[in-house]
TIMI-2910 file (N, C-alpha, C, CB; in pm, 1 decimal, decimal comma, always signed):
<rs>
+----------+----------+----------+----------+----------+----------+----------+----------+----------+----------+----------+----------+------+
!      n_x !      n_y !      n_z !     ca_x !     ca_y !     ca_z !      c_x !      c_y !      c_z !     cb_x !     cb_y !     cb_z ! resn !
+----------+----------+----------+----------+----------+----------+----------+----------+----------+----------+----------+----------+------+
!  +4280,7 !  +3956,1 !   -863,3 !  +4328,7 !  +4023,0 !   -981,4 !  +4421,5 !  +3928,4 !  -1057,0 !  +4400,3 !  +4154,8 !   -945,0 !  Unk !
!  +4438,4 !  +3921,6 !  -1150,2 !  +4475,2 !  +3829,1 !  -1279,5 !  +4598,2 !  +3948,0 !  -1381,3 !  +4285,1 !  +3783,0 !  -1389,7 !  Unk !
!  +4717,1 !  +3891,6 !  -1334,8 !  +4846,0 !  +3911,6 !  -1377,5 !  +4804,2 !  +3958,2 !  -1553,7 !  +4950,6 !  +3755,0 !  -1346,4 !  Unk !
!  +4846,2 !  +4091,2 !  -1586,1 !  +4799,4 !  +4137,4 !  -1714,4 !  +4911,2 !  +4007,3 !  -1813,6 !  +4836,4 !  +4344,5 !  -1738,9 !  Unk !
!  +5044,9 !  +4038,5 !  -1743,1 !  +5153,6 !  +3998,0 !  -1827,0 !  +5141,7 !  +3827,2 !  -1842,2 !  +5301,8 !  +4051,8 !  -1755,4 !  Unk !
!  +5046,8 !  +3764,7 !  -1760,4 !  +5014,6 !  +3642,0 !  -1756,9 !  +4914,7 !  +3594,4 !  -1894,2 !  +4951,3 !  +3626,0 !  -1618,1 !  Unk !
!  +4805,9 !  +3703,6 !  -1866,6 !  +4690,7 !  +3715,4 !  -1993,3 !  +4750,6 !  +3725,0 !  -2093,4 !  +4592,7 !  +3828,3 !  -2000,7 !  Unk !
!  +4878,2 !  +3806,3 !  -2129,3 !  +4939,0 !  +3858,9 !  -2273,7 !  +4957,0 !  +3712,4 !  -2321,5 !  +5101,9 !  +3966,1 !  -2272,5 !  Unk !
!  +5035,8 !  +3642,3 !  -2207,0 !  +5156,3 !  +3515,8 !  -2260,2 !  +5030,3 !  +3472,1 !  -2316,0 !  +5265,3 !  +3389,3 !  -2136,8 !  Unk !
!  +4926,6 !  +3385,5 !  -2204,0 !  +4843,5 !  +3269,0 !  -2266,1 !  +4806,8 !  +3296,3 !  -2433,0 !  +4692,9 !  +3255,6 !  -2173,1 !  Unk !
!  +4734,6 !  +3418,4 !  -2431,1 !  +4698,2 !  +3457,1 !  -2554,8 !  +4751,7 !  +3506,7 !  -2695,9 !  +4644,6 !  +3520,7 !  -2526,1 !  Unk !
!  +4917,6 !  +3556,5 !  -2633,6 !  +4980,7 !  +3518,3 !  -2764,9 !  +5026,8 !  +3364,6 !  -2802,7 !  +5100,7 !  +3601,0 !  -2772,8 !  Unk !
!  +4991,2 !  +3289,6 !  -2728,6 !  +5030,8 !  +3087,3 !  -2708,1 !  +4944,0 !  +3051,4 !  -2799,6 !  +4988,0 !  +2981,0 !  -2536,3 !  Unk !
!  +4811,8 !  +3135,9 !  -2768,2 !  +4704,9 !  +3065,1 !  -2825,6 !  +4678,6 !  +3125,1 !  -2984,3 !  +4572,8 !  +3082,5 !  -2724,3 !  Unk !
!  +4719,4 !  +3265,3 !  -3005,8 !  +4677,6 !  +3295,2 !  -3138,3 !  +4832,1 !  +3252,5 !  -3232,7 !  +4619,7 !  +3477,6 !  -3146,0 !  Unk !
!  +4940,4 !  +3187,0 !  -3154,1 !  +5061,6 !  +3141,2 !  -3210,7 !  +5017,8 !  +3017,9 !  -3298,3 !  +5171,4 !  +3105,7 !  -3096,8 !  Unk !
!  +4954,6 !  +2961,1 !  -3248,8 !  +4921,4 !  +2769,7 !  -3256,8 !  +4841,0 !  +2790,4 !  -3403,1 !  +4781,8 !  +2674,3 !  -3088,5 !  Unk !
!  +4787,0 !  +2894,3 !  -3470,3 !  +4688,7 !  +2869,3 !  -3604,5 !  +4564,7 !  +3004,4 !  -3557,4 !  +4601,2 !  +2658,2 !  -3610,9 !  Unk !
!  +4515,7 !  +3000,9 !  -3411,4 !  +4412,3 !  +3093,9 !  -3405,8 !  +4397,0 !  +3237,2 !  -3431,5 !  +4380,4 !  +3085,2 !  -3310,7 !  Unk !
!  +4303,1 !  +3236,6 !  -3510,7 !  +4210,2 !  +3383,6 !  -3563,2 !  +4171,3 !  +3475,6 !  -3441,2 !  +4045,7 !  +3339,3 !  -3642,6 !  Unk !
!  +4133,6 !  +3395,4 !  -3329,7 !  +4080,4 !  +3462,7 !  -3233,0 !  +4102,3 !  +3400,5 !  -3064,6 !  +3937,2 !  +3470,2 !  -3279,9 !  Unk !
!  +4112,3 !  +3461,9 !  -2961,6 !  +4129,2 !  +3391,6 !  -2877,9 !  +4067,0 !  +3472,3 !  -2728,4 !  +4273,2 !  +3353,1 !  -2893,8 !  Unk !
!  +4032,2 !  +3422,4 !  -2627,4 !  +3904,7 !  +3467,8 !  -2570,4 !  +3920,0 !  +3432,8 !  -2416,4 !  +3771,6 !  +3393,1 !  -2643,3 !  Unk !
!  +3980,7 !  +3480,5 !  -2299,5 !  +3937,1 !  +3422,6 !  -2185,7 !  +3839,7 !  +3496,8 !  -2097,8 !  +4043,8 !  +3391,9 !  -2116,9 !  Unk !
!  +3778,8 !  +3410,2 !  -2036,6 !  +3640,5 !  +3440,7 !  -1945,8 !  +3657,7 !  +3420,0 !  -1813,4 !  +3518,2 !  +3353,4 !  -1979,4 !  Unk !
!  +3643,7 !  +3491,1 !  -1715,1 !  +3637,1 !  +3490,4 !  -1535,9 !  +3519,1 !  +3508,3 !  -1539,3 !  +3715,8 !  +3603,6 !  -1431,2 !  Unk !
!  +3503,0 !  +3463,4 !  -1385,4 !  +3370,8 !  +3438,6 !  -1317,4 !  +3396,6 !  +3444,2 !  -1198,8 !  +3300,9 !  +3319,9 !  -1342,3 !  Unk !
!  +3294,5 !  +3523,6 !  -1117,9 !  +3292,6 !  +3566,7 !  -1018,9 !  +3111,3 !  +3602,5 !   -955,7 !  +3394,3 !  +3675,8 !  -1042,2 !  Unk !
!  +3107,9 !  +3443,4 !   -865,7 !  +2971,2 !  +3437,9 !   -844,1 !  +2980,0 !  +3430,6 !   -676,8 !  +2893,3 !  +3304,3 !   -928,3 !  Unk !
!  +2899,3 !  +3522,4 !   -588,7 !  +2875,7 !  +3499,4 !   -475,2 !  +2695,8 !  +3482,2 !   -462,4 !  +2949,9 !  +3612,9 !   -395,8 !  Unk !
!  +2730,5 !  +3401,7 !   -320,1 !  +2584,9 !  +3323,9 !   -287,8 !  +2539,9 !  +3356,8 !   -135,0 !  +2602,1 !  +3140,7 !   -303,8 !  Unk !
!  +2444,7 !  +3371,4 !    -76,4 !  +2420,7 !  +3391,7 !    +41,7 !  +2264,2 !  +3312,0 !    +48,6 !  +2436,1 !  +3552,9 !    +75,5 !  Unk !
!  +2265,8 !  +3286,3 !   +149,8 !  +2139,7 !  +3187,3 !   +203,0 !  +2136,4 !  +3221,7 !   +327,8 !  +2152,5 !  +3021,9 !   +193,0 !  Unk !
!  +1977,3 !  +3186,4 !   +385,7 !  +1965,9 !  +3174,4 !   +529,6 !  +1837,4 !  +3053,0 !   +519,9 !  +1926,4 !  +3341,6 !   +617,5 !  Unk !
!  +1787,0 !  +3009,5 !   +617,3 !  +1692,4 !  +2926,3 !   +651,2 !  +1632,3 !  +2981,0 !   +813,1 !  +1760,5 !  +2771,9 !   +642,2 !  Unk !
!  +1504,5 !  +2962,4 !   +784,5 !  +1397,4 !  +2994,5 !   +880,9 !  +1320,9 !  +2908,6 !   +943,7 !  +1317,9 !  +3062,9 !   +833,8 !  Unk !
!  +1245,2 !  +2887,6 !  +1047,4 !  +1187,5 !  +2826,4 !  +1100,6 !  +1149,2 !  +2877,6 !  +1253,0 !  +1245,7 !  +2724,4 !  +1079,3 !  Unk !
!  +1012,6 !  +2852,5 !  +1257,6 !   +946,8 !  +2896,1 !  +1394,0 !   +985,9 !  +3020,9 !  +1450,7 !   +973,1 !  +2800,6 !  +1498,6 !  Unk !
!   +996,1 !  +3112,9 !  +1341,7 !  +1026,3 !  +3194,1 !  +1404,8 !  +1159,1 !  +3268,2 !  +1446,2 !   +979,3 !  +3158,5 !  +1468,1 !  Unk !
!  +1247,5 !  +3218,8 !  +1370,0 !  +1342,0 !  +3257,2 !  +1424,9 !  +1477,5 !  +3186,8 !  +1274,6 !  +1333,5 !  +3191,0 !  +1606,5 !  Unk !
!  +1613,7 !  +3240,7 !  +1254,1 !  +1718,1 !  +3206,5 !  +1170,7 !  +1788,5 !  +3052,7 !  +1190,7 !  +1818,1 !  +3316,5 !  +1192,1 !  Unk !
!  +1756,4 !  +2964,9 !  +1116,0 !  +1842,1 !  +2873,3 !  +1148,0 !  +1963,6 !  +2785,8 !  +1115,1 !  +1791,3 !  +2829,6 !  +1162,7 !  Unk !
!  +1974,8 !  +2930,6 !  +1012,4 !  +2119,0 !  +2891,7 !   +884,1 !  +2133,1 !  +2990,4 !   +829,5 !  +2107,1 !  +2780,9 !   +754,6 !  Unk !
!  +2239,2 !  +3042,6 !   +833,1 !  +2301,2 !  +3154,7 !   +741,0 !  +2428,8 !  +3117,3 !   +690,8 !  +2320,3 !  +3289,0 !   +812,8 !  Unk !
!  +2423,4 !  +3095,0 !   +518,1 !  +2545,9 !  +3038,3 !   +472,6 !  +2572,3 !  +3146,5 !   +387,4 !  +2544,5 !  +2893,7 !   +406,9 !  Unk !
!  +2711,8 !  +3132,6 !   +283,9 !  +2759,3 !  +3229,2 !   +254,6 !  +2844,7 !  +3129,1 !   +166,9 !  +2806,5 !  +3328,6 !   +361,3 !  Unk !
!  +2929,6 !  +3207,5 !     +0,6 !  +2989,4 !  +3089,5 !    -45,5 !  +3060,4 !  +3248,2 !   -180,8 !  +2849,5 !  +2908,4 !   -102,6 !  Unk !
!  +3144,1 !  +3210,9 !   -210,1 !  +3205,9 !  +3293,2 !   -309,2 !  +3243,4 !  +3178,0 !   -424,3 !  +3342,5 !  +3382,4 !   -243,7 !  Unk !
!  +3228,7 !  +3162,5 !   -586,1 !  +3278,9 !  +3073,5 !   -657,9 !  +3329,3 !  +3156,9 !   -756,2 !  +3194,3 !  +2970,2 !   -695,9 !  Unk !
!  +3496,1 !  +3145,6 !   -789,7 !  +3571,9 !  +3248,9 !   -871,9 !  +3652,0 !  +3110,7 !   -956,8 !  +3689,0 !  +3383,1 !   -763,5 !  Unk !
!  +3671,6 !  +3163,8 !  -1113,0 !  +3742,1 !  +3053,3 !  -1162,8 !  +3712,8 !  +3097,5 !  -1342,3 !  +3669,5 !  +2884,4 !  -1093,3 !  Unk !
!  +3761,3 !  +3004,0 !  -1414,0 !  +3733,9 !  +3020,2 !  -1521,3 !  +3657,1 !  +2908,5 !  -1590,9 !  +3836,3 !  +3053,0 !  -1569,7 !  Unk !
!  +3609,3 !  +2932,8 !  -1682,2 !  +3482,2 !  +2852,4 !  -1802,6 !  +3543,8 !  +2757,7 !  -1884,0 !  +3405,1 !  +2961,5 !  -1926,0 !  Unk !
+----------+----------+----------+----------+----------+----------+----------+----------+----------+----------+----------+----------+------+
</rs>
């Protein structure tokens, strides 16, 4: 979770400087994999990627 009073500051910083408009984006991507062979599991990975654009 991402501090509201954090979001306010950046974005009054940013529409202070000249900007009309101002915009932030999160991301929040999880991944899961496995691999097979003969029969049987031979990799099960797992990966979370959180951050901004």
């Amino acid at each position: 979770m991402v501090d509201k009073q954090l979001l306010k500051e950046v974005l009054g910083v940013a529409l202070s400087n000249g900007g009309d408009f101002a915009d932030i984006f999160f991301r929040r991507k999880t991944k899961h994999g496995h691999r097979h062979g003969a029969g049987r599991i031979e990799r099960v990975n797992s990966g979370l990627d959180a951050g901004q654009v």
